[in-house]
C-alpha positions as CSV (number, residue, x, y, z in Angstrom):
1,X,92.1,82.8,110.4
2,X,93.7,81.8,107.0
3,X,91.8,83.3,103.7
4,X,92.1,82.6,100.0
5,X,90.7,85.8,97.8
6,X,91.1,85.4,93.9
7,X,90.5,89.0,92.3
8,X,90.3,90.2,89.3
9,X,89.7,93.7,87.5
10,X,88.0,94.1,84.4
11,X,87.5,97.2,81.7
12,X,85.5,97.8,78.5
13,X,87.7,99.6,76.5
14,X,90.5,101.4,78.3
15,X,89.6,103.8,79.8
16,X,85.7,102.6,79.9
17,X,83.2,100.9,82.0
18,X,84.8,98.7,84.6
19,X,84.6,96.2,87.3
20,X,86.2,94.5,89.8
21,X,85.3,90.5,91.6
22,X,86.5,88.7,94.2
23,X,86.1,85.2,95.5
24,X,87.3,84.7,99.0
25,X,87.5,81.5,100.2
26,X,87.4,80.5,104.5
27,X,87.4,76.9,104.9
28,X,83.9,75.7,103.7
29,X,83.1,79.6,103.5
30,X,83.1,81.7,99.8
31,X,81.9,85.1,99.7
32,X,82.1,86.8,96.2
33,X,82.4,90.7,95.9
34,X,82.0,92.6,92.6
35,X,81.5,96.7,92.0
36,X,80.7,98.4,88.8
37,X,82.2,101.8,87.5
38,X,81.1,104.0,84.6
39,X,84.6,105.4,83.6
40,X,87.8,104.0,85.1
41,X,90.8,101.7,84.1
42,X,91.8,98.5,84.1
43,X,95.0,98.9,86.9
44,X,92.7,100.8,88.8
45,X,89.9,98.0,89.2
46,X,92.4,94.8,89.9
47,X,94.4,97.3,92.3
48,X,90.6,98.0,93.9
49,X,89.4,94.2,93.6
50,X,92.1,93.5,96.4
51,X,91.6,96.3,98.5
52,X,87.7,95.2,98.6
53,X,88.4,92.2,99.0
54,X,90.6,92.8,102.7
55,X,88.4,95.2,103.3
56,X,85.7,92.7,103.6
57,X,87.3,90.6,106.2
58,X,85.9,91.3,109.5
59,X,89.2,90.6,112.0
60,X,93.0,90.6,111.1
61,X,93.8,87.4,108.9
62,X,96.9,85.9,107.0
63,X,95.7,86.1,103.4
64,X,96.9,84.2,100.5
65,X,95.7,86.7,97.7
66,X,95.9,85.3,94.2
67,X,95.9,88.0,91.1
68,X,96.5,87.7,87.2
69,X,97.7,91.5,87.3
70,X,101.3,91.2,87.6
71,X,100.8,95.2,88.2
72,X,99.6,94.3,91.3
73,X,101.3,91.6,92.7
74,X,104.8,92.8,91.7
75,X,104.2,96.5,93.1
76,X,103.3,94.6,96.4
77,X,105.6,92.1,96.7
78,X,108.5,93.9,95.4
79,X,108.0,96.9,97.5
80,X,107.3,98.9,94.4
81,X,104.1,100.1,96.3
82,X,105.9,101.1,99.7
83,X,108.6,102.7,98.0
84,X,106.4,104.9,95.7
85,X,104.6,106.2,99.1
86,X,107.7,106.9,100.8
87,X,109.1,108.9,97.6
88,X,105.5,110.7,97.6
89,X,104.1,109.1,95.4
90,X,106.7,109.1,92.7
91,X,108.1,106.1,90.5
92,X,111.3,108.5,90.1
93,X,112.3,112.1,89.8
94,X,110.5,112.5,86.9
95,X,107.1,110.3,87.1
96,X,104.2,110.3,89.4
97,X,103.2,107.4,90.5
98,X,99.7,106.3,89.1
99,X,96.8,105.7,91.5
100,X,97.8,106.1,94.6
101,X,94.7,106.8,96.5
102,X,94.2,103.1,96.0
103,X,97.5,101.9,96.4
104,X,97.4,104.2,99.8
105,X,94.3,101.8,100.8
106,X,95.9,98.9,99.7
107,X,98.9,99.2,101.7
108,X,97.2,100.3,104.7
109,X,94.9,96.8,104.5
110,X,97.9,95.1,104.5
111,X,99.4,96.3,107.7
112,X,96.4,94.9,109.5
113,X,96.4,91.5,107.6
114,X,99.7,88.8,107.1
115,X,99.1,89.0,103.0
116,X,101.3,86.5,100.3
117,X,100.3,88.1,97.1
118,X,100.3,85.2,94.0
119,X,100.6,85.5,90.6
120,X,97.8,83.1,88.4
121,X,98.1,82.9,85.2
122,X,94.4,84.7,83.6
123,X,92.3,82.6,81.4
124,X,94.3,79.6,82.0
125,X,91.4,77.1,83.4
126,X,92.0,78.2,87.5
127,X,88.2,78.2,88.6
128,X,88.5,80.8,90.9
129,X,90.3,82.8,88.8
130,X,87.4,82.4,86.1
131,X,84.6,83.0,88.2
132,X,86.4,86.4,89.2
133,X,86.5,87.5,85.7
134,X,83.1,87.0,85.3
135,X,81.9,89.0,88.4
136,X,84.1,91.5,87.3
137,X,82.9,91.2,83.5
138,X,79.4,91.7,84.8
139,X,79.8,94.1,86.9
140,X,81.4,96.5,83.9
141,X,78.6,95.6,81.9
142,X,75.5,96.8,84.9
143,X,73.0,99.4,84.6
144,X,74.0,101.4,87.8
145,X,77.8,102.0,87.6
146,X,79.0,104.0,90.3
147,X,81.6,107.0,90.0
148,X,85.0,106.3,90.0
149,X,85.5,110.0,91.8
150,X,88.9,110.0,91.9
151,X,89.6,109.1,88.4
152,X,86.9,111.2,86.8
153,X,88.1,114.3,88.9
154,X,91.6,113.7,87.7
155,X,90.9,113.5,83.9
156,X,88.5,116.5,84.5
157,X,91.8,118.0,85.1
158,X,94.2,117.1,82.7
159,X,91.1,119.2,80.1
């Protein structure tokens, strides 16, 4: 089965409220995602509108996934991703890598689909693209963010 998914992350102030939304699109099919988060970032909700996104496809699928985060589509399509898992998690001798219990999700959702990962130009008139700004948009802005655990327990931490 061949998928499109436009995704998109969004952040009110940086760290902030965030939100992530999806459009996946199955021949006549379109299902739209979104989620809501009281305190996160904005990497961490376009790394997590993707991995919702192949989460919510039911049976293994080659996936055309289109993002405006060059974050995530080079670190995926570069290897940057894989790399930094098989370094544990580390950019380099000196750097962690950042947010890796989501790239670890990521990259395991893409052993079980065939996925192209696209760059799209954001805010440039794609209606897909649009339309998973806004879900994301809104979803920042709802009344009954969830907890970004992860996230909050780590800046907990660094107190």
């Amino acid at each position: 089965m061949r998928v499109i998914i436009y995704t998109d992350g969004a952040c009110i102030g940086n760290p902030g409220p965030g939100g992530y939304g999806a459009v996946l699109l199955h021949g006549g099919a379109r299902k739209e995602l979104s989620g809501g988060f009281r305190l996160t970032t904005n990497n961490r909700m376009e790394i997590l509108a993707a991995v919702a996104s192949l989460d919510a496809l039911k049976e293994p699928c080659s996936v055309t996934l289109y993002s405006d985060s060059r974050y995530v589509v080079d670190a995926m399509e570069k290897g940057w991703a894989e790399r930094w898992r098989a370094n544990g998690w580390r950019r380099n001798k000196k750097e962690r890598a950042v947010n890796p219990d989501l790239w670890e999700r990521l990259l395991d959702l893409t052993g079980k689909h065939s996925v192209a990962f696209k760059w799209v130009r954001g805010h440039a008139g794609n209606r897909e693209n649009e339309r998973a700004d806004r879900l994301a948009a809104e979803a920042a802005k709802g009344a009954r963010l969830a907890v970004d655990e992860v996230y909050e327990r780590e800046q907990r931490g660094r107190r």
